[in-house]
C-alpha positions in Angstrom: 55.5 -173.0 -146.3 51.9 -174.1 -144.9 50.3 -176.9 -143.7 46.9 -178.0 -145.0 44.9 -181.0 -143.3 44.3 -184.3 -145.6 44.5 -182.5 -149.2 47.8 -183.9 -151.1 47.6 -182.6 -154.2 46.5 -179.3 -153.8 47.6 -176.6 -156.2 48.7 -173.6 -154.3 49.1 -170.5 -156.2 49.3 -166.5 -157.4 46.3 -166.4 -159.6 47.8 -163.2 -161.6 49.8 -159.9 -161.4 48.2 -157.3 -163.2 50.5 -156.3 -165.9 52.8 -159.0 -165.7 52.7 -161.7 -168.2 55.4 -164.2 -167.7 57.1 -166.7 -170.6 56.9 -170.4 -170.5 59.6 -172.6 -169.5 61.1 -174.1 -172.9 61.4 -177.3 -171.1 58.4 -179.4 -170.9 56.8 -180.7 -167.7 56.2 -184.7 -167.9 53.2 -186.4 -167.2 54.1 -190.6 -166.9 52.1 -193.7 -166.9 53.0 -196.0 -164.7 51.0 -198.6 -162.9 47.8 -197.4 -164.4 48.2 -194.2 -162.9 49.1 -190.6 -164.4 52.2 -189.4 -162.6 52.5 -186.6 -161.7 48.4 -187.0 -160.5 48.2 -183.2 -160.5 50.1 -180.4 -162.3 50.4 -176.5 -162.3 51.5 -175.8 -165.4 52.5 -172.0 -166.6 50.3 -170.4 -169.6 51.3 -171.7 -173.1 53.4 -174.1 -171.6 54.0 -177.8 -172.9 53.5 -181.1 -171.4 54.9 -184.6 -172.3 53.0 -187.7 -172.0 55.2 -190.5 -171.6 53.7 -194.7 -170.9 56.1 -196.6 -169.5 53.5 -199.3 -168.7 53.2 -202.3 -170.7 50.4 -201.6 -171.5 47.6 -199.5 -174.4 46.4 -196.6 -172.9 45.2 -193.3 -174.3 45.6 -189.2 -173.3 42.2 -187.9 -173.4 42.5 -184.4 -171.9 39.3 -182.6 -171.6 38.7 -178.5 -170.6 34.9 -178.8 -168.7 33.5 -181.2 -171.5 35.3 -179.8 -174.5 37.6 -182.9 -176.0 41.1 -181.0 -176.4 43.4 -183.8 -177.9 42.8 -187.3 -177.3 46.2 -189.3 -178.1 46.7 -193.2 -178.7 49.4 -194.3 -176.4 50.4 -197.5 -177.2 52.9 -199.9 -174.9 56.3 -198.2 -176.1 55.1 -195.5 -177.8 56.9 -192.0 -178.3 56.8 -189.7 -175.9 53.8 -186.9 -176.8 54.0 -183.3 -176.2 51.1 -180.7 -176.1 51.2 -177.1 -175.7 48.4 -175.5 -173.9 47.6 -172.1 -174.3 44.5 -171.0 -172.4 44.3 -170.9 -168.6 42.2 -173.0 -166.4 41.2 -176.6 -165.4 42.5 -179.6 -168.1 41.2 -182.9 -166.8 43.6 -185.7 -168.0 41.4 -189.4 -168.8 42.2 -192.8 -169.6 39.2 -193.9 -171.9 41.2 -197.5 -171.6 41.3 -197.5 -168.0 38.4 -195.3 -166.7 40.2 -195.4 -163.0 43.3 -193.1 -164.5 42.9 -189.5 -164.0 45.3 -186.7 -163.9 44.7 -182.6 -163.6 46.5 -180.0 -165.4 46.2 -176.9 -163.6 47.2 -174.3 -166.4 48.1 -171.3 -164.5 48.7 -167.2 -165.3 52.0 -166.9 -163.2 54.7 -169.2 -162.3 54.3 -169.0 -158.1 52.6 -172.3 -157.5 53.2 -175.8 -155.5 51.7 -178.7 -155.4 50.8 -179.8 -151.3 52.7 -182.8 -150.2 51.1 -186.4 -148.6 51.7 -184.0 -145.2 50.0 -180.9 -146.7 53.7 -178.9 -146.8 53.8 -176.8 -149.9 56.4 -174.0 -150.7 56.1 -171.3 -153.3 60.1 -169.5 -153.9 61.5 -166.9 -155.5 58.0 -164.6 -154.8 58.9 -161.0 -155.3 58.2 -158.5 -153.1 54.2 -157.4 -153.0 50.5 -157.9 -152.1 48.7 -161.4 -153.9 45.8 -162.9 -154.0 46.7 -166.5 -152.8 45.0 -169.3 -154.2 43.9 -173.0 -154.2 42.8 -176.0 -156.3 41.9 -179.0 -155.9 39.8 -182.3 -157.5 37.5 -182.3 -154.5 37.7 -180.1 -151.9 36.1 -176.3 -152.5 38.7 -173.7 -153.3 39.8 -170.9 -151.4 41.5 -167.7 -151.4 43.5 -165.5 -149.4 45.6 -162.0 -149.9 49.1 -162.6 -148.6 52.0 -159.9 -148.5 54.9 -160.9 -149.1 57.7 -158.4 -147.9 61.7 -158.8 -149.4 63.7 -161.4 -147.9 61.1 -162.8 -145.4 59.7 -166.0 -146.2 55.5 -165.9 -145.0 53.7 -168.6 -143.7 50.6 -169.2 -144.9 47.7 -172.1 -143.5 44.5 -173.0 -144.8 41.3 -174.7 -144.0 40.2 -176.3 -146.7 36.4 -178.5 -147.3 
């Protein structure tokens, strides 16, 4: 548990573990639409993992997701349209755009290892279930510069962890 100063929505997480490779949830994390917003805004999402798009506005609006500039789906979302799921299979950065409503954004953070959190509005974020060992520590986020720090984490001791971020 950590504090970091005005960044909600910060991804904090264990880049990799060399050797380990770890298997998806079967459940699918859910990304809504509500209010003309993506909700959740940001999410870490585990390697070959699947996300559901749900728009509970009454209102059109399309999933256009986007890794740097490459166009990977772009989905038509109609008021009270099914519920859309993508798998996505290659680490890194998926921006999340509204081309109906240029002010909607969301990020899929699309991660190598399941230890990650997403800060709260007060910067809290906890990472559990971390086994024993030495990581490189890591953060994301829209705007401010990452960072990264090597953390040990010994059994049974929980490690507190602050950051500075810019």
């Amino acid at each position: 548990a950590a504090t970091l100063k005005d960044a909600r929505d910060t991804v904090v997480y264990i880049d990799r573990i060399e050797g380990k490779t770890f298997e998806p949830p079967m459940e699918p994390a859910r990304i809504d639409q509500i209010n003309k917003e993506y909700v959740p805004r940001v999410l870490p999402l585990l390697r070959g993992g699947s996300v559901t798009f749900l728009n509970n506005d009454g209102l059109l609006h399309n999933v256009h997701a986007y890794r740097g500039r490459r166009s990977l789906f772009n989905l038509a979302m109609p008021a009270g349209a099914k519920p859309l799921t993508k798998t996505l299979p290659e680490a890194g950065e998926v921006a999340v755009l509204c081309d109906v409503h240029p002010e909607m954004a969301a990020y899929i953070l699309v991660l190598e290892t399941p230890y990650a959190a997403v800060t709260a509005e007060d910067g809290h974020y906890m990472i559990s279930d971390v086994p024993p060992g030495t990581y490189t520590l890591s953060t994301w986020h829209e705007r401010l510069k990452p960072a990264t720090q090597t953390v040990t984490i010994h059994d049974g001791e929980p490690a507190e962890i602050n950051w500075e971020l810019r």
